[in-house]
Phi, psi and omega in degrees: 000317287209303174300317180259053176256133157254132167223106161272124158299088173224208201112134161334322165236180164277354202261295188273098195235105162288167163223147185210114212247154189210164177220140185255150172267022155230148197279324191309290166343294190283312179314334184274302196288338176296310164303321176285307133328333179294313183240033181270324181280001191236017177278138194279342180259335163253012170267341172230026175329142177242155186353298181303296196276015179271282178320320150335275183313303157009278164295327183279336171296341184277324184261005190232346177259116195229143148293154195302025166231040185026082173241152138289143203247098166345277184314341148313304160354281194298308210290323209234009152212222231279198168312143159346300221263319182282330189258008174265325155323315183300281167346302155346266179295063205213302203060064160236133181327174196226319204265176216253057136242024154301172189186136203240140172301140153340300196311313179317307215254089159272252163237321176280333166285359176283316188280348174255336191297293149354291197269341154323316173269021192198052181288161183221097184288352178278007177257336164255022150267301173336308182294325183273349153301319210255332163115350160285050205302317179249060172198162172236048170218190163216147152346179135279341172293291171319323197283317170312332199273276205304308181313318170240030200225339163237355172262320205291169149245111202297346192302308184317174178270149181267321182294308192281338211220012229271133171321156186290144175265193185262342160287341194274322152345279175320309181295343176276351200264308186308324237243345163249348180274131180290355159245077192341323197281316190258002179272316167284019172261002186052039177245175171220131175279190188272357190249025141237004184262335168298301166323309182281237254310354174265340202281149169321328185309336204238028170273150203297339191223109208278116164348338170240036165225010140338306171291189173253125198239353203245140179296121182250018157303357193287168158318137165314324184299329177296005186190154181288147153252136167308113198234195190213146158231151183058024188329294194308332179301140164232018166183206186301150193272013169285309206193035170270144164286156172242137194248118150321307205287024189270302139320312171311314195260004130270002170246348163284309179338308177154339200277132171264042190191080163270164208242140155213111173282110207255176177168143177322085198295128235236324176264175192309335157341304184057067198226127175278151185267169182219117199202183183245102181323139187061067188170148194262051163268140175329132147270135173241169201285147161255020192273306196294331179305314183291349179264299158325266234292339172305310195295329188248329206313287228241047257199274184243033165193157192268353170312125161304169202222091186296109164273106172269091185283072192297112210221114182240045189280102176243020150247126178318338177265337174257029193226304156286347163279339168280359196267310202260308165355296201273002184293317190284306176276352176263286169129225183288314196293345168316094195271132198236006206240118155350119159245136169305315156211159176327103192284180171252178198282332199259311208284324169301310200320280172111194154314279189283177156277316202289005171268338171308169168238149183260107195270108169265150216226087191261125136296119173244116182259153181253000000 
């Protein structure tokens, strides 16, 4: 049974989490859906989705949730943007029902009234200060010309190389005018209005991070020392470290998360067991096992990125018998990932890596406190 158990994991954060369990009647079954789900919630692109298509998405949640006489339901409205008061305005200037056990025909709430619902709740008045910058005081579009202007005298980052980096010409231009203005007409006329020049600014061009640097894109031969790392402190806490809990699955959800670098505040286990624990010391935070931690870390490590992984071990342990059982823990559950062998110098990212994922390594780190 135990094979065919699925449990999704979600919450707004890692700390404040639901879990929700299903059982497939065939293990092939829980196995596929468990990979699929996996990887629409570990995709680097919809984890870094940019405005427009944030909006997007919206929109099709607003038209696919209908009451059984297929309406949008006004109070979809409220649960999924701003206060009461602003989206019963919008709506308004929409001349779309408001209150809220109102409910809008499909045929009504078309993509261009979503986009006008939009700059009702989200007006943006800098934008027609822009325009009047830019030399459009009496038109409501700006040139390609003009667009070429704003784009490198204000977009640009002056830091660059002009050879390696070189500014947009106006043909290059022109495909963002094609490719965001909503009115075709005034786009082969080589103009963009404000509710397209509002589009390219939501658009991936303009995301803080450009959709082909998502991947890992950086020479990663250098020495480990040669690059930032993700790191965690306290990984195990789920609140202040006086008197918060510590969670395994706190691990799990910072090594999907991304981080190569966890904290294990290491400590005596106190019961007849004598099995070490993992807490924040001198302090009334929760214990927790450290045999389960090695097993969540085992478990996630490489799940969604292929990078080795640094165990900082803060090992505050001074018995010889929970001390060879944490030894043998990570011997045993880590298994070949274990880098267990003394290095001459600092490896690099690619020399850890290996092939595969299931080939990174796993590094531990020890701090001896005094």
């Amino acid at each position: 049974m135990e094979n065919r158990m699925l449990t999704v994991v979600s919450g707004l954060d890692m700390v404040n989490i639901t879990y929700l369990n299903f059982m497939a009647f065939q293990e092939e079954i829980a196995k596929e859906w468990a990979e699929e789900l996996f990887k629409l919630a570990s995709n680097l692109f919809v984890q870094n989705m940019s405005k427009e298509d944030s909006l997007e998405k919206a929109y099709t949640r607003l038209k696919l949730q209908l009451n059984p006489e297929g309406r949008i339901p006004v109070k979809n409205f409220f649960r999924m943007f701003a206060d009461r008061k602003r989206v019963e305005t919008a709506l308004e200037n929409c001349n779309l029902p408001s209150g809220r056990s109102d409910s809008i025909p499909q045929e009504d709430f078309t993509p261009e009234v979503y986009t006008q619902f939009i700059s009702n709740i989200c007006p943006r008045p800098e934008l027609d200060h822009i325009f009047s910058d830019m030399g459009a005081k009496s038109r409501s579009y700006l040139t390609v010309e003009q667009m070429t202007e704003f784009i490198n005298s204000k977009q640009r980052d002056p830091r660059l190389n002009e050879i390696l980096y070189p500014p947009l010409k106006p043909e290059q231009v022109q495909l963002l005018v094609d490719k965001h203005e909503p009115n075709p007409e005034l786009a082969q006329r080589g103009h963009i209005s404000v509710e397209g020049f509002a589009r390219y600014l939501s658009a991936e061009e303009n995301s803080i991070i450009p959709p082909e640097k998502l991947d890992q894109s950086e020479d990663m031969t250098y020495p480990m020392s040669h690059y930032f790392i993700n790191s965690s402190h306290n990984t195990y806490l789920t609140a202040g470290q006086l008197a918060g809990n510590s969670s395994v699955e706190m691990y799990k959800q910072v090594l999907l998360s991304g981080c190569r670098c966890i904290e294990l505040d290491c400590w005596k286990g106190r019961t007849t067991e004598e099995e070490p624990v993992i807490t924040h010391g001198f302090t009334m935070t929760t214990e927790i096992s450290f045999k389960e931690v090695i097993e969540a870390i085992s478990e996630c490590a490489f799940k969604t990125s292929p990078f080795p992984i640094i165990l900082s071990f803060e090992n505050h342990v001074d018995s010889p018998k929970q001390q060879a059982k944490m030894a043998e823990y990570c011997r045993s559950i880590f298994g070949d990932a274990l880098l267990t062998d003394p290095l001459e110098k600092y490896p690099s990212y690619s020399q850890l890596m290996c092939a595969g994922v299931n080939a990174a390594k796993i590094a531990p780190l020890s701090f001896l406190l005094i």
